[in-house]
C-alpha positions in Angstrom: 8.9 5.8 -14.0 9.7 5.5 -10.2 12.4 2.5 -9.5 11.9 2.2 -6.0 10.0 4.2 -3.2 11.1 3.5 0.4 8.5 5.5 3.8 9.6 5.5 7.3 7.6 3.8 10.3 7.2 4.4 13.9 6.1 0.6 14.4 7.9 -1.3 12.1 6.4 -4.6 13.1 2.7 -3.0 12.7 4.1 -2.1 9.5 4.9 -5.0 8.2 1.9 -6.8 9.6 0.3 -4.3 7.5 1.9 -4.5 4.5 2.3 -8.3 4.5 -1.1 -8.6 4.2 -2.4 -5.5 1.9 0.3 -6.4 -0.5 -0.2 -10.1 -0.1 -3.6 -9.7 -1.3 -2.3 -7.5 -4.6 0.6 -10.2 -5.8 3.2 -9.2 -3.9 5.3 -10.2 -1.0 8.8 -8.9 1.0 11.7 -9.8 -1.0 14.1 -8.3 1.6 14.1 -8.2 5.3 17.3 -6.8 7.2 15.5 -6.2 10.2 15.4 -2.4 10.0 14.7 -1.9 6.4 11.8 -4.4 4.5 11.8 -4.5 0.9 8.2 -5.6 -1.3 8.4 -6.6 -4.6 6.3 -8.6 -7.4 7.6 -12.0 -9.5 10.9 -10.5 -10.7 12.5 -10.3 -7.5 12.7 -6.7 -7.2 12.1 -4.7 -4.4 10.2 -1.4 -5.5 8.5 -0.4 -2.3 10.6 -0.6 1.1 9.6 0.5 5.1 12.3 1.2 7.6 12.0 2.3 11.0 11.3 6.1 11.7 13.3 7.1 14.9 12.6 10.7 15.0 9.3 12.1 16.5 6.0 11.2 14.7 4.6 14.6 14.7 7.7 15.2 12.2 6.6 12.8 9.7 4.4 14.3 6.7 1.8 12.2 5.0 2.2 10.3 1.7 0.3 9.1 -1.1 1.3 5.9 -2.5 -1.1 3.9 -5.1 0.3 0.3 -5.5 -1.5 -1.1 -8.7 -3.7 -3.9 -9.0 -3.9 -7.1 -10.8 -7.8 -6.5 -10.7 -10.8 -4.9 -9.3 -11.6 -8.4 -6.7 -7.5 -7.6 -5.6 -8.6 -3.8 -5.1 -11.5 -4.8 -3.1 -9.5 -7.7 -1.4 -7.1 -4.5 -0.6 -9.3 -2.8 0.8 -10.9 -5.8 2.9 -7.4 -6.8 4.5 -6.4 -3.3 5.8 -9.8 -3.0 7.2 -9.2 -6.4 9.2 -5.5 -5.0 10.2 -7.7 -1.8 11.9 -6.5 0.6 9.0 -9.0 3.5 8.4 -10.7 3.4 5.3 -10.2 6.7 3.5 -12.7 5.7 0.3 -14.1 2.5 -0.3 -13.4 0.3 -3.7 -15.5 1.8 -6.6 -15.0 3.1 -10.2 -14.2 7.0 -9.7 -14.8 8.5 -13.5 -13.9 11.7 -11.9 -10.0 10.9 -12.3 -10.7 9.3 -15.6 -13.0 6.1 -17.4 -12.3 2.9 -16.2 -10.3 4.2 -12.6 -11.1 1.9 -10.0 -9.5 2.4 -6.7 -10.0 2.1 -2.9 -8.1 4.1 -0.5 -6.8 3.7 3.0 -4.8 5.3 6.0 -1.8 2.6 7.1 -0.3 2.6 10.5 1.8 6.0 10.1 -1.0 7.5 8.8 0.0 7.7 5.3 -2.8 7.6 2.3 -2.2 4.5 1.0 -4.3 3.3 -2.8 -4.7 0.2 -4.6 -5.6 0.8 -7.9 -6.4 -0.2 -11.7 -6.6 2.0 -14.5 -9.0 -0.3 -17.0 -12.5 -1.4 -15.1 -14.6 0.1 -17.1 -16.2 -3.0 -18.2 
């Protein structure tokens, strides 16, 4: 449904640092790099989710949820694992959450802006 989802930075390079290795660990890597602008993608060469650099104030910028889906439950956990070891905050920890519906598995955490940022599958039930 979405084609492409781009979120503004203060740091850029702790950004990318960030993202490099949260999405590594999903299947996907930066397609695009112009400096200012990064764009992540899977195998088909598109970029869906971009970063650029936020020049305003920080206090400005709102929070955002963004859920990036998983090949897995080990990649959700490996997710979760990898922004811990870049010094993200974990918001919830990998587990099945029945609550949002059977088989959700998802682990949640904050990135260097401070946005809520989700790895996810929607069929770990068994």
């Amino acid at each position: 449904m979405i084609d492409h989802l781009g979120i503004n930075c203060a740091d850029l390079e702790a950004s990318k640092a960030f993202y490099d290795g949260v999405l590594g660990v999903l299947g996907y890597g930066r397609i695009m790099d112009f400096g200012e602008v990064v764009g992540y993608g899977g195998k088909d060469g598109k970029p869906d989710f971009w970063i650029g650099h936020y020049a305003g104030q920080p206090e400005t910028q709102r929070e955002l949820h963004l859920a990036f889906e998983a090949p897995g439950k080990h990649a959700v956990d490996a997710f979760h694992a990898k922004a811990i070891e870049l010094g993200a905050e974990s918001l919830h920890e990998p587990r099945l959450r029945p609550e949002y519906h059977p088989g959700y598995y998802g682990a949640f955490v904050r990135d260097p802006d401070g946005n809520n940022v989700e790895a996810v599958i929607h069929d770990a039930s068994g």
